[in-house]
C-alpha positions as CSV (number, residue, x, y, z in Angstrom):
1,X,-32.3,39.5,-8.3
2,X,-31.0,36.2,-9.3
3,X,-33.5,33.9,-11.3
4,X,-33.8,30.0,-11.6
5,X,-32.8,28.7,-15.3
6,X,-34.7,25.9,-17.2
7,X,-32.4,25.1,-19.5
8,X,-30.3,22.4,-20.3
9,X,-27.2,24.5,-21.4
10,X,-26.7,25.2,-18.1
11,X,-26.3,21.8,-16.0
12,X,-23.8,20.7,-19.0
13,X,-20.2,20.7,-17.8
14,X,-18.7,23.5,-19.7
15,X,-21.4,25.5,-17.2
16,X,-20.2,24.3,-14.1
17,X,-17.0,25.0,-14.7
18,X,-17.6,28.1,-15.8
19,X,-19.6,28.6,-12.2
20,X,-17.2,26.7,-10.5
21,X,-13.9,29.6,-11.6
22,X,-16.1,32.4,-10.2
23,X,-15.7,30.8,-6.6
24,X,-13.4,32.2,-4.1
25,X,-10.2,29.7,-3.1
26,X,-11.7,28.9,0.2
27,X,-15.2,28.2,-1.4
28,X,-13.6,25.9,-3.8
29,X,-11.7,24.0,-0.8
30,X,-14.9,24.2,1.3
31,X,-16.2,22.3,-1.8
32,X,-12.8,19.8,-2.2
33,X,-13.3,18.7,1.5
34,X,-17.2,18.3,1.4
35,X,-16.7,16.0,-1.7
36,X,-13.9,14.0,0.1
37,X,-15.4,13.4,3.3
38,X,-18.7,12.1,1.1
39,X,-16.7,9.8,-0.8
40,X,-14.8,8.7,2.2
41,X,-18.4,8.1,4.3
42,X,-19.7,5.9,1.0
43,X,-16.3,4.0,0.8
44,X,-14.1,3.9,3.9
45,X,-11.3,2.0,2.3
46,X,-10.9,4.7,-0.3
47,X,-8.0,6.1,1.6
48,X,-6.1,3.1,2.3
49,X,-5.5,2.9,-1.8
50,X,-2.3,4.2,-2.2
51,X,-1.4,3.1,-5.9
52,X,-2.8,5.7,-8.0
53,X,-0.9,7.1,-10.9
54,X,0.3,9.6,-12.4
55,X,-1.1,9.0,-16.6
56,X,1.4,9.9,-19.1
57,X,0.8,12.1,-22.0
58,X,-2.9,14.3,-21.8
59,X,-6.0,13.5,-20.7
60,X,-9.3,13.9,-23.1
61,X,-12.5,15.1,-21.8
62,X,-15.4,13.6,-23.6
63,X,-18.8,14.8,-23.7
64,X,-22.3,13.8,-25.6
65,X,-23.6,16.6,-27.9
């Protein structure tokens, strides 16, 4: 029987990821499409931005502690 959590620790990022790598591929891309199509409904002219690019060197995740 699963049980709901109170606590904080898990809604923090580290969490979700954590939740998010037990998913099955088609789950996760189930997931990918339903968080495209939302930001697509809320801005329409999202996919008409073609100059995105690529950022050199590594990327740092910040989070508050």
């Amino acid at each position: 029987m699963k049980q709901i959590s109170h606590n904080i620790d898990d809604e923090s990022i580290e969490a979700k990821v954590l939740w998010f790598r037990t998913l099955p591929i088609p789950d996760r891309m189930e997931l990918l499409c339903y968080f495209t199509d939302l930001a697509l409904e809320f801005n329409p002219d999202l996919a008409g931005k073609k100059d995105a690019q690529s950022t050199k060197g590594s990327v740092r995740i910040l989070s508050k502690t």
